[in-house]
Structure formats: C-alpha cells, structure tokens
KEKOLVEX-241825 format. One line per 2 residues: number of its first residue (from 1); for each residue y, z, x of C-alpha. Coordinates in pm, 1 decimal, decimal comma, always signed. Example, Ala and Ser with C-alpha at 12.3 -4.5 7.8 and 13.67 -1.06 7.14 Angstrom:
2
1 = -450,0/+780,0/+1230,0 | -106,0/+714,0/+1367,0
end
This chain:
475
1 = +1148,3/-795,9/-3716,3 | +788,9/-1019,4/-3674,1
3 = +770,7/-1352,6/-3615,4 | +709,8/-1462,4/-3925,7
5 = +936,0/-1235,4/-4145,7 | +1258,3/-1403,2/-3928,4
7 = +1146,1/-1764,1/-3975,7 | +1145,8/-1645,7/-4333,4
9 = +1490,3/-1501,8/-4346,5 | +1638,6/-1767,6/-4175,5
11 = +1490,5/-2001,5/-4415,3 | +1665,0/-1749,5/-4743,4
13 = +1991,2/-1764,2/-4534,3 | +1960,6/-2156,8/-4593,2
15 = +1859,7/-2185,4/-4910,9 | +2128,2/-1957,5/-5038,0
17 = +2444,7/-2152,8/-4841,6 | +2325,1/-2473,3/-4952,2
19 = +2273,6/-2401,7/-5308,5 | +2587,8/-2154,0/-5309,1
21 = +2811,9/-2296,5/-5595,2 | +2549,8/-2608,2/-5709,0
23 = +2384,8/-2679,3/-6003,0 | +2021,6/-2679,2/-6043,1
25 = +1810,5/-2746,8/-6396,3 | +1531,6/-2599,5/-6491,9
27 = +1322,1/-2903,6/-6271,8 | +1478,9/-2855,7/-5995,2
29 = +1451,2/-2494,9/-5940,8 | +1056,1/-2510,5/-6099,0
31 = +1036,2/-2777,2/-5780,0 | +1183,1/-2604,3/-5543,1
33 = +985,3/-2293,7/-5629,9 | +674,5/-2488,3/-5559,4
35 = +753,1/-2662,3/-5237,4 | +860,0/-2246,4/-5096,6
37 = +512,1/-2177,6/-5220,3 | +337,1/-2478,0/-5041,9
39 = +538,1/-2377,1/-4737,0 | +415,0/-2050,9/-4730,1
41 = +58,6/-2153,3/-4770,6 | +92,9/-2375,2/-4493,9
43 = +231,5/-2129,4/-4247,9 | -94,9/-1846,9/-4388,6
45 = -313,1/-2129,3/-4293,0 | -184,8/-2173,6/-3930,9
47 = -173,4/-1834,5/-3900,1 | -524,5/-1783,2/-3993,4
49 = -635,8/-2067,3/-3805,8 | -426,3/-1925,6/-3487,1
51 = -571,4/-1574,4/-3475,7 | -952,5/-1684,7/-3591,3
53 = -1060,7/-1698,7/-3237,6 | -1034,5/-1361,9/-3153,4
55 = -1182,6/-1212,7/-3454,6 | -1538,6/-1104,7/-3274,5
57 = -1332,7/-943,7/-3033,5 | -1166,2/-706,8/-3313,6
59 = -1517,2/-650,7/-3475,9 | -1661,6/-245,3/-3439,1
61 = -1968,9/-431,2/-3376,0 | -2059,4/-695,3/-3153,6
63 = -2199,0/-1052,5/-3284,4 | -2503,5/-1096,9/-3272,6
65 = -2552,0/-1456,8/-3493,4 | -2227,8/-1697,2/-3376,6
67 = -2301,5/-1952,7/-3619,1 | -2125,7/-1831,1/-3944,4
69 = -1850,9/-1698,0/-3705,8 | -1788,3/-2093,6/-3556,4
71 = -1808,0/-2267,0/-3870,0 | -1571,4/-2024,0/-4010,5
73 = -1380,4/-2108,4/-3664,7 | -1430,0/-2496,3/-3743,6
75 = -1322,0/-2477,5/-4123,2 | -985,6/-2304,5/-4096,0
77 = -907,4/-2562,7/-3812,0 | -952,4/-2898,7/-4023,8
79 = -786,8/-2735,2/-4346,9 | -491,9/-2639,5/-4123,3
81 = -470,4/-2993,7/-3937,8 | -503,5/-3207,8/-4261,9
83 = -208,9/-2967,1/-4388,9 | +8,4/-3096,6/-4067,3
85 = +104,9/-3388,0/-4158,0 | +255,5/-3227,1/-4507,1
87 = +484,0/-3025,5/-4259,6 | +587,2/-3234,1/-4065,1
89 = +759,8/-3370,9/-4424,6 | +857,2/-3045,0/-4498,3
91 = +1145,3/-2914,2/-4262,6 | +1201,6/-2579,1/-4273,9
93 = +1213,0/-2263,2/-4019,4 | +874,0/-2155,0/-4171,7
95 = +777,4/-2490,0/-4116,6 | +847,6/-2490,0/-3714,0
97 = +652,4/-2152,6/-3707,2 | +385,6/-2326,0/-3830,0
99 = +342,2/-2636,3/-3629,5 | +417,6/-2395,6/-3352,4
101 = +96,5/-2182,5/-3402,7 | -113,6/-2472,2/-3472,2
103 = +18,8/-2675,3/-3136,3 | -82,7/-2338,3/-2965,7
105 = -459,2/-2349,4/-3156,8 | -714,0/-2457,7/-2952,6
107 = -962,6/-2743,2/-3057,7 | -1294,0/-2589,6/-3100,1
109 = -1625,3/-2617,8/-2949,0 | -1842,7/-2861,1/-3160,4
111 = -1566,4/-3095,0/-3293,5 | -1652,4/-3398,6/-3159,8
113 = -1435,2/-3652,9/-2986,1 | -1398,1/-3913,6/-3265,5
115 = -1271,4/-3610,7/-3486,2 | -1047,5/-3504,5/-3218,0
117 = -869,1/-3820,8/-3240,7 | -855,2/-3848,5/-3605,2
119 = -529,3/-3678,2/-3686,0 | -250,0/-3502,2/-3577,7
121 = -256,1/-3338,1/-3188,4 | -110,0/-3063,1/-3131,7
123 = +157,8/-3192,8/-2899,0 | +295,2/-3400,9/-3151,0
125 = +270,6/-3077,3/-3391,2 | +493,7/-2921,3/-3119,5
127 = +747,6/-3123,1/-3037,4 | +783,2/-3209,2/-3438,8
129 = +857,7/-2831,3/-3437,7 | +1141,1/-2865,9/-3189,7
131 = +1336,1/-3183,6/-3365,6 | +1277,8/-3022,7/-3698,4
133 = +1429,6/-2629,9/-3526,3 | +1749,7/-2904,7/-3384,3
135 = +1755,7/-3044,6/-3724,6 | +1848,6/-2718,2/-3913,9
137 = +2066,7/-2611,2/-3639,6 | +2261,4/-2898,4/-3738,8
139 = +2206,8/-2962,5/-4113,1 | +2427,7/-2612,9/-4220,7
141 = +2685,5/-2704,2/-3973,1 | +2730,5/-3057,7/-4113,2
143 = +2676,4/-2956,3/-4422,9 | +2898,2/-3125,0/-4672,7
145 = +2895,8/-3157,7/-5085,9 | +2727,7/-3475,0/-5277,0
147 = +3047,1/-3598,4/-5357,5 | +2943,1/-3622,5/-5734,7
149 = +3258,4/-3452,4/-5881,9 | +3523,6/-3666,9/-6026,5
151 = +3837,0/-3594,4/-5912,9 | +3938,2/-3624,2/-5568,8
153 = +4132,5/-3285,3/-5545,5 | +3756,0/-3135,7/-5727,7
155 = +3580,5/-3309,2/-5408,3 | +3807,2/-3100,4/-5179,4
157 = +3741,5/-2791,1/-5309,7 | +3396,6/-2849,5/-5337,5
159 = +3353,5/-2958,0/-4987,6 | +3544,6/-2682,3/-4841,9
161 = +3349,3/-2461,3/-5075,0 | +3006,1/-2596,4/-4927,4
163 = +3106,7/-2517,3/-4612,0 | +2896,5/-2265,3/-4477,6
165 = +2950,5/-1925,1/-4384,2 | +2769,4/-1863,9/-4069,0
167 = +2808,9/-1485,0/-4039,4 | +2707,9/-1287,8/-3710,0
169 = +2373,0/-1161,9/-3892,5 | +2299,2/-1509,9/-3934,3
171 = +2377,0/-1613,8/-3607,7 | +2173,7/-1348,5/-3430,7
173 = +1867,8/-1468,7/-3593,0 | +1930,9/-1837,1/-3569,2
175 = +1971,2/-1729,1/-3102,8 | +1664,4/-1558,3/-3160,6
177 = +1460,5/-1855,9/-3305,6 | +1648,1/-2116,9/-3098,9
179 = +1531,5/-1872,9/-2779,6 | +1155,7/-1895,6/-2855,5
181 = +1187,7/-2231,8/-2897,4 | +1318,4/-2295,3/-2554,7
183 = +1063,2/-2128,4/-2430,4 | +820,0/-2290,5/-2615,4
185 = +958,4/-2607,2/-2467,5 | +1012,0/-2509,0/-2154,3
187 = +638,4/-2404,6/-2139,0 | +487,7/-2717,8/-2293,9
189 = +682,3/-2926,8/-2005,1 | +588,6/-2717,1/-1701,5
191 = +224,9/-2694,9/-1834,9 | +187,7/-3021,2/-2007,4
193 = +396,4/-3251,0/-1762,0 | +594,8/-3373,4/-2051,6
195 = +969,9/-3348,4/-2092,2 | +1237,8/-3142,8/-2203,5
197 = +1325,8/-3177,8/-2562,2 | +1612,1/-2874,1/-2623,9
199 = +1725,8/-2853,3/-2304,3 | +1813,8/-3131,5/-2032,1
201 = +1546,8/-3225,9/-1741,2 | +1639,6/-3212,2/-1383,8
203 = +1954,4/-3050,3/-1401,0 | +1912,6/-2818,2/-1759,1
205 = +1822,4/-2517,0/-1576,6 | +2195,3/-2490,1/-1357,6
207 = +2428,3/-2683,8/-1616,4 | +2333,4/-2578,1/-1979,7
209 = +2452,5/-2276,9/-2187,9 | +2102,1/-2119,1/-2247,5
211 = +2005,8/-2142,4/-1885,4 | +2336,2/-2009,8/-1743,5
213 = +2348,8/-1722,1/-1963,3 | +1964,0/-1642,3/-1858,4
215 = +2083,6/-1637,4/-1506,7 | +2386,0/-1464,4/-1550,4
217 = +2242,0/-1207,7/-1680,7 | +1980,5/-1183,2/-1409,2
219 = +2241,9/-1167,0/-1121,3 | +2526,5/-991,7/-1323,1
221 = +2425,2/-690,7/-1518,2 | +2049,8/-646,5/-1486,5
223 = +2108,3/-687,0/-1089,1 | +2359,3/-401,5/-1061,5
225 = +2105,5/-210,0/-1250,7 | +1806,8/-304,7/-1054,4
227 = +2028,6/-186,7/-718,2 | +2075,9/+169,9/-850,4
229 = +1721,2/+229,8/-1007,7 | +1613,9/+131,0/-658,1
231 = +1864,2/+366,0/-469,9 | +1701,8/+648,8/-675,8
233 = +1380,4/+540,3/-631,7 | +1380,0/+582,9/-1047,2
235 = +1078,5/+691,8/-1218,1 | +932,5/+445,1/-1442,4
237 = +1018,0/+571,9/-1826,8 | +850,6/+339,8/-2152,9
239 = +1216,7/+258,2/-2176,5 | +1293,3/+126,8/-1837,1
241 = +964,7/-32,8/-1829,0 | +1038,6/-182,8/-2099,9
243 = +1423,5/-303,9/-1976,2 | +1213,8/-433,1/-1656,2
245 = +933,0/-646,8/-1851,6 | +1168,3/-791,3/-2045,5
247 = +1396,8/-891,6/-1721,1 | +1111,8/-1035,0/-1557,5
249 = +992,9/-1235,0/-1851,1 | +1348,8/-1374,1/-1867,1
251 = +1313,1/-1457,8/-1495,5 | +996,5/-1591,0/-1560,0
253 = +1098,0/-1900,0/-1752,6 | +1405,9/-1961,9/-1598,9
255 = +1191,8/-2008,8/-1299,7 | +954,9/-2206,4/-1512,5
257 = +1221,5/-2404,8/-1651,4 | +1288,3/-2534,9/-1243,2
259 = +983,9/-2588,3/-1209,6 | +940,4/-2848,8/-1472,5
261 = +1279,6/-2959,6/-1345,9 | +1034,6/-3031,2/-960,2
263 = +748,0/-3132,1/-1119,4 | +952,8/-3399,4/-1353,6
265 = +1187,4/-3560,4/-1046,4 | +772,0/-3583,8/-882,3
267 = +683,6/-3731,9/-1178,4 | +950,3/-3998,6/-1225,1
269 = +956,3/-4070,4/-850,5 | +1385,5/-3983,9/-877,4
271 = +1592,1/-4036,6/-590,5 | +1531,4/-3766,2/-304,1
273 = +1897,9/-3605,5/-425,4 | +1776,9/-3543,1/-762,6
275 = +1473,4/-3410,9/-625,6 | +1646,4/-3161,8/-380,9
277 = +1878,8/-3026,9/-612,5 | +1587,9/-2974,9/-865,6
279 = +1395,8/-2791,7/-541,9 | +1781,0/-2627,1/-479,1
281 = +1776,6/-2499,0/-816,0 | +1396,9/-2357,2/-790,3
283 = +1438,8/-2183,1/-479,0 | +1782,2/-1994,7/-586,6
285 = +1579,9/-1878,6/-910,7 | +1283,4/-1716,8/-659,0
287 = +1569,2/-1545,8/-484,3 | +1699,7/-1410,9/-798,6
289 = +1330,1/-1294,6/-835,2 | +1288,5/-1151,0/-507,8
291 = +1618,5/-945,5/-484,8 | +1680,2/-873,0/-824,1
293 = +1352,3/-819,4/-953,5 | +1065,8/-799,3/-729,9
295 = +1198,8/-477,3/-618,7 | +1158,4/-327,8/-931,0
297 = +819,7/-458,0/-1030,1 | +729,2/-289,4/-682,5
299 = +800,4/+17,2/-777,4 | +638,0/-70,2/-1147,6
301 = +342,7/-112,7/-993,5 | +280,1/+225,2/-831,1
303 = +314,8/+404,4/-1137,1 | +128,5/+161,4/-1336,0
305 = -117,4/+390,8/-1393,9 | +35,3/+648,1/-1544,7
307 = +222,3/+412,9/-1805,4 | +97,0/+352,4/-2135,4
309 = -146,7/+62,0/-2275,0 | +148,3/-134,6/-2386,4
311 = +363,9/-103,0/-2026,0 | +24,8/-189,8/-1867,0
313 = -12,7/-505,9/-2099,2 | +333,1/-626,8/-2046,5
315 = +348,7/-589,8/-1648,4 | +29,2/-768,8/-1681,1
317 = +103,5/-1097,2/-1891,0 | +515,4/-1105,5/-1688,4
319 = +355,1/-1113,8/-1354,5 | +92,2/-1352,8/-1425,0
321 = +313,8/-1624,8/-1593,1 | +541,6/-1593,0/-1302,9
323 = +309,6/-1682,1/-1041,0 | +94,9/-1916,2/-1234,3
325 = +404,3/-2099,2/-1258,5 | +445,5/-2076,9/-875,9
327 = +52,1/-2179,1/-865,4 | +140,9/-2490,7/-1046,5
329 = +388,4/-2632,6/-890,0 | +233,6/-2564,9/-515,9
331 = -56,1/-2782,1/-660,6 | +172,0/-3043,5/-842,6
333 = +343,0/-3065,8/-456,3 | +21,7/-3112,8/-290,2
335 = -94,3/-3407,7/-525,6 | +231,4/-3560,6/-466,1
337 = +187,5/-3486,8/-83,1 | +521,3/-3284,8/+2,3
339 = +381,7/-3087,3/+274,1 | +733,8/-2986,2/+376,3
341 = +813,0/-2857,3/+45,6 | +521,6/-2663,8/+31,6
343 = +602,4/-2502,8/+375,9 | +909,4/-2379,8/+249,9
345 = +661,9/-2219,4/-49,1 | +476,6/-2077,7/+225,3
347 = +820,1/-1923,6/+391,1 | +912,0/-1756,8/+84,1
349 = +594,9/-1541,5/+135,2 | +459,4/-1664,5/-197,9
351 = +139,4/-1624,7/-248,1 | +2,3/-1705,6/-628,0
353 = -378,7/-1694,8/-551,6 | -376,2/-1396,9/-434,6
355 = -157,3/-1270,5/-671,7 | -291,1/-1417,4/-964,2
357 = -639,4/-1287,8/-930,2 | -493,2/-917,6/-832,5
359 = -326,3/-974,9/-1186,0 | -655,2/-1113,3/-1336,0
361 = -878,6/-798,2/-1182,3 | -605,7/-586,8/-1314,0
363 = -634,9/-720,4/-1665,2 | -1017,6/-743,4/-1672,9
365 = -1010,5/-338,9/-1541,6 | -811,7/-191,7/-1818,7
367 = -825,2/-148,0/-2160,6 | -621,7/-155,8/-2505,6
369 = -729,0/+27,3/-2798,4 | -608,5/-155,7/-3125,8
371 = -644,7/+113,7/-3419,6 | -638,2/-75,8/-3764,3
373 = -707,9/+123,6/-4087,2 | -1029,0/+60,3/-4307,1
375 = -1003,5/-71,8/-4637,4 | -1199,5/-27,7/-4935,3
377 = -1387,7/+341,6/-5056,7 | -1336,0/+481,3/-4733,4
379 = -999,2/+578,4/-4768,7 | -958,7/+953,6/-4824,1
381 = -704,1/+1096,2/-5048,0 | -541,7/+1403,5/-4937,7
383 = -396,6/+1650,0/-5164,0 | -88,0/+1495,9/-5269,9
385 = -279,6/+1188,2/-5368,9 | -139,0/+976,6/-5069,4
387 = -349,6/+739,5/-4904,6 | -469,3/+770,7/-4561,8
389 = -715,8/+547,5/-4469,9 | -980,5/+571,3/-4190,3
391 = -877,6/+469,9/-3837,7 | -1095,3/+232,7/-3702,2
393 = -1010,8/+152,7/-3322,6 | -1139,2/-121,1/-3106,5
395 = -1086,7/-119,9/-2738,4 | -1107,2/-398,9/-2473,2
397 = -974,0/-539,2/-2160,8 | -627,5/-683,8/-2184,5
399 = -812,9/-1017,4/-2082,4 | -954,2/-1036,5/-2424,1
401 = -660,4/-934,8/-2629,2 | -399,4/-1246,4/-2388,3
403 = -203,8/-1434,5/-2631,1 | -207,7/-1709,5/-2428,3
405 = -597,9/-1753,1/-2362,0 | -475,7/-2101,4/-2209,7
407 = -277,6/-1979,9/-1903,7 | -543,4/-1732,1/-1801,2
409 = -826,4/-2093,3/-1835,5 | -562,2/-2241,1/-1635,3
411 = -476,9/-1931,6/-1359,4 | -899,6/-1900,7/-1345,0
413 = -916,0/-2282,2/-1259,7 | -639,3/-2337,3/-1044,4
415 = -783,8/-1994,1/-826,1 | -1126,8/-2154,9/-861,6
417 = -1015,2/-2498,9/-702,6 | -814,7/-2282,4/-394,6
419 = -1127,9/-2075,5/-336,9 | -1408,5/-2336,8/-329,3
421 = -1162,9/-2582,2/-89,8 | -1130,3/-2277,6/+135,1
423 = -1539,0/-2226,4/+100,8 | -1620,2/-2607,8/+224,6
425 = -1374,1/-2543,0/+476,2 | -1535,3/-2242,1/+653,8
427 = -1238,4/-2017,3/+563,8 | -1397,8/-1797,8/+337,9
429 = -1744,0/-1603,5/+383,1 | -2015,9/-1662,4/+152,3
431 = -1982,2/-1323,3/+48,9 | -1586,8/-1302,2/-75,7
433 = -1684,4/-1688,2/-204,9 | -1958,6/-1510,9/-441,1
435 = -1740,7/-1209,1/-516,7 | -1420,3/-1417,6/-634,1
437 = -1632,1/-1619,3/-853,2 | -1823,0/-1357,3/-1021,0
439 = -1511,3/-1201,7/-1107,7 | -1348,1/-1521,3/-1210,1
441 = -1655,2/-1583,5/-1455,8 | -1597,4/-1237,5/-1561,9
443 = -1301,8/-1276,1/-1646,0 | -1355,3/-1601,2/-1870,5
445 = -1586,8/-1443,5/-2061,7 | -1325,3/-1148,1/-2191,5
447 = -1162,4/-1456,0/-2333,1 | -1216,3/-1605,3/-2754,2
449 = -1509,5/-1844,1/-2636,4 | -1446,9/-2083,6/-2917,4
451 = -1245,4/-2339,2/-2766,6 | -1327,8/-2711,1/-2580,4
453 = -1098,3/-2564,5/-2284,9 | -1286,6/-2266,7/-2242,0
455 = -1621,8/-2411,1/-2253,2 | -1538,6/-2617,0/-1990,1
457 = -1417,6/-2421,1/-1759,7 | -1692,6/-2212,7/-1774,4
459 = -1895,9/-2500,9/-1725,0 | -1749,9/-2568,9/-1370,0
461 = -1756,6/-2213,1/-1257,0 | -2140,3/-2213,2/-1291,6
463 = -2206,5/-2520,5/-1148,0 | -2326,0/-2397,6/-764,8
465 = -2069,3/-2498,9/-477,3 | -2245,9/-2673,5/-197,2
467 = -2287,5/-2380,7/+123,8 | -1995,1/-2445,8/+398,9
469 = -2183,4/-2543,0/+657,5 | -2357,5/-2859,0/+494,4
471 = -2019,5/-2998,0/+446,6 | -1822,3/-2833,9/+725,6
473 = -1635,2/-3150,7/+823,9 | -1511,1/-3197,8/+453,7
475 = -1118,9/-3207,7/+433,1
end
C-alpha cells in the first residue's frame, strides 16, 4: 500500500468508528463531505509541490529554457504554503501526510528573504504533523459519546457503544504510520538539532517501546540470521537483499536516534552522566551495526553488481544515511571540542568521509531507468481492444532520482569541509584535492537544482580554495 492510499484508509477507519451509531442531517454530512474534499486538495497540492523539483529530470528531453520550469517551481510552492495554515486546522492522517511533504519541500531559488519569512516554515509544518499524528492516536482511544441522550441508562449504552473497535487491520496501519513518523522525528532532531517530539531525548533510544523493539529485533532474530547467511557465505537473492536493506535501514535510525540523543546532552550542556550514557547508548548501537550487520552489507557489496537497479538504489541510500549520521555527529563533537570522544570514533574504525563519498561515486556511476507510459494518441490498441500504451523510459544516476536531495547537500558539504581542512593542512595533494571536488560538484549537479540549499552549496564548492602552501601554518 503507498503512502498516501494508507493515510487515507486510516483516515476511513476514523470516520467510520466515530460516526458508527450517530446521527448526522443532511448539513452535516453536505459539511463533512466538503472538508474530505478540501483535505484531499490540500494533500494533491503538497504532493505536487513535493515532487515539482525533479520534473526536468523525468523529461525525454533535456531543458533547454528554465524559466517556465521555475515559475511553475515557485507557483505550486506559495499555493501549497498559504494552504498550511488551513491544515494545520484540519487534523487528520491525510493532513500529517501533508504537512509532512511540504516540511520536506525545499524553498526555492528566487524567493526572496522577506517572503521566506512571511508564513509558515516548514519546521513548524513538521512538528504540527507530529502533535496532530499523537492527537489521533489518542482521540479514538478516548473516544467517548456527546452525552446528549436523556436517560442515564441511554448514556451507558451509548458510550459503551462509541467505544471503538480497534481491530488488528487497524492497528497494523496505525504502527505503520506511527513508524514513519518516528523516523521523521528522529531525522528532523539529528539533522535539525531540535528535539524529540514522539519519543523521549537522552534516554528514548534504550528505555522506550519503539526503540527496544528496533533493537531487539536487530540482536534477536535478524542477528541469528545474519550469523548463518555469513557461515554460508549466502549469495545475495532480490529477496535477501531486500531482508538486508531493510535491516540496515532499521539500524540506521536507531543509530540516528543516539545520535540526536549525543548531539542533544552537547547541546544542553547535561551533566557528564547523561552525556555518557547517551555516548553508552551510541556506541552499543555501532556494535549492533558492526556484528550484526556490517557483515552482511560486506558481502552485499561484492555482488552489487550483479543485483538489480532497485537492490543497487537501496544499498545506496541505507549506507549513506548511516554514515552521514556518523559524519554528523564526529563534526557536532569537534565543535563542542570532545577530542576524547572522537578518539573513541576513530577506534571504532569509522570512517564517514571516506565512506560517504565511495557511496556518493557509487550513486553518481549507476543508473535507474524509470519506464512511465505515454498518454494521449499514442497509445496502441491491440486486438482485443485493450490499451497498451507506449513505454517511455528515462534513465539517470541514482543521485538524481535521491528522495532526500537534502542529506546528499549535506554528505557533499560536510566531505567538502574535511577535504579542504586536510588541503590547508598539507595532507592532501593538489591533485586528490582537485579530483574530490570535481566529483563532489558532479555530484551536486545530478541533484533538482531548484532549491536555496542547493544553490548554495554549489556556490561554495566553486569558490577556489587557497593552495596549501600559502597557508601551511593554518590550524
């Protein structure tokens, strides 16, 4: 089931246990029919806004003329942000999808500052999506009749009558949602410095239900698995490469989730307890990742190329979130001057710059094809009068196709600053200095080149770095 078709359910499942047994005039049901319909809109509009940036990339033929292309870019980004603060009135699953997607839109190129700041940010637009997501969780669980019968024993039986019936189909959808969400949260706080709102700060990632199970799981059942597909050296099917991904993505934000548990006891200047069992809690989860699933991925990679577009895609997007998590927080430690922590990084034999660009080369070297039929009089008709449209396929580098242009900005950044240190430090030759930033500009460019983030970034990786030896005694 998409995204967007389980927000929807779960929003039916609501609708029909609340109203179960009321009465509703003609009004009411005309109004509610209308605000499902606004609702709807709202979340097409996100949506539309969310995936405009990487229409040139799904184009047969390149663009030649941007201008059409940004203002189309610019347009679908204030109709969606004046509809925010309507959504942020209107709670509903739907509703979280869409203040999701628009959180994750990034502000164009060419909106100016004073615009930027007039109206809704897409922070706030996030973290509304997270109260309103607790909100339902708890509205069908307290939910309780109006109390407008007459009779007391009437009341009863109407109350026990509203009760709802959370069945197992229910449930399984409502885990589902409430799991993105966490790791939407747990992304916005390790990326964003900002807190926890579902789950607990410093110690959420060893005490709380979500967070055990995700580690549980990780040292319980998917461990004993990873030990015998390493005995037998197993060959790499689309099913166990699949079973593997979806370990290490699991991995991937627990891991996260400790290190916004580090990077918050940094940021709040906690007692040096708090902040050790926070580090505790970080390095057991890299453990889990180097005995349980690093092993694996190992073995992943060597048959990589022999694995189809969508293995290749989802061993590339797993491994870069993990260490660009890793990346951040070795930065966040050097800002806050923890040398010994970062020694203990340096033990563990952790190296995200290296790996982060291997990942980065990796994506920018291979391709996906996207096949999408054509519309319109093209379509042939074969002799049973069936349709079968054209195929029209589009290929390029998984770069360009990354859901999450943002952490691939920030990986290409965070490599940039590492590489350029090492460069005024007489660590790195002019010629591997000029060869990682090539490829880190190449890179960049595979990305939607609409956004404020991206043009700046580029901006800094053309501006020239200053040759090692003018400035050897820099530190």
């Amino acid at each position: 089931m998409d995204p967007i078709e389980l927000f929807r359910e779960l929003d039916r499942y609501m609708d029909n246990q609340i109203d179960s047994g009321s009465y509703h005039d003609s009004v009411a049901v005309a109004q509610k029919a209308e605000r499902n319909i606004q609702i709807d809109q709202s979340l097409t509009y996100a949506t539309q806004s969310f995936t405009a940036q990487w229409f040139p990339s799904l184009l047969k033929e390149p663009l030649i003329d941007l201008t059409g292309y940004e203002e189309l870019i610019h347009e679908s980004w204030r109709n969606t942000r004046r509809d925010m603060l309507k959504v942020v009135n209107r709670t509903s699953y739907r509703s979280v999808l869409t203040l999701y997607l628009f959180g994750q839109t990034p502000i164009p190129s060419g909106i100016s500052d004073e615009e930027e700041m007039d109206g809704i940010s897409s922070v706030v637009c996030t973290q509304t999506a997270l109260l309103q997501l607790q909100q339902l969780r708890e509205r069908l669980r307290n939910h309780q009749s109006d109390g407008s019968m007459s009779s007391p024993k009437t009341k009863i039986e109407a109350q026990f009558a509203s009760q709802p019936r959370l069945t197992k189909a229910f449930l399984d959808l409502e885990n589902r949602a409430y799991w993105a969400a966490v790791i939407w949260d747990t992304s916005n706080s390790m990326t964003l410095n900002i807190r926890s709102s579902l789950t607990s700060g410093l110690r959420g990632a060893c005490l709380e239900p979500a967070w055990r199970l995700a580690r549980g799981f990780l040292v319980g059942s998917f461990h004993a698995r990873s030990e015998d597909w390493c005995k037998s050296n197993v060959e790499i099917s689309d099913n166990i490469a699949s079973q593997i991904t979806s370990a290490t993505a699991v991995c991937s934000i627990y891991t996260w989730k400790t290190i916004a548990s580090v990077k918050e006891a940094l940021r709040e200047g906690v007692e040096e307890n708090d902040l050790f069992f926070a580090w505790d809690a970080f390095l057991d989860a890299c453990n889990v990742f180097q005995t349980t699933v690093r092993p694996l991925l190992n073995i992943y990679e060597r048959q990589l190329h022999f694995l189809g577009q969508v293995e290749r895609l989802n061993w590339y997007e797993v491994v870069l979130h993990f260490y660009l998590g890793i990346f951040l927080l070795a930065d966040a430690l050097e800002g806050a001057k923890r040398r010994y922590l970062l020694l203990q990084l340096a033990e563990m034999r952790l190296d995200p710059e290296q790996e982060c660009f291997n990942v980065l080369k990796f994506g920018l070297d291979n391709k996906f094809t996207i096949h999408r039929p054509l519309e319109g009089p093209d379509n042939v008709l074969d002799v049973d009068s069936r349709a079968k449209p054209t195929l029209h396929s589009v290929t390029n580098s998984l770069i360009a196709i990354d859901p999450h242009p943002r952490y691939v900005i920030t990986s290409v950044r965070m490599i940039k600053k590492s590489i350029e240190r090492k460069y005024r430090r007489n660590e790195m030759t002019q010629d591997a200095y000029t060869y990682l930033s090539t490829t880190l500009l190449e890179v960049l460019e595979q990305l939607p080149q609409s956004s404020k983030m991206f043009r700046l970034c580029r901006e800094h990786l053309q501006q020239p770095t200053q040759p090692a030896a003018v400035i050897v005694g820099d530190i």
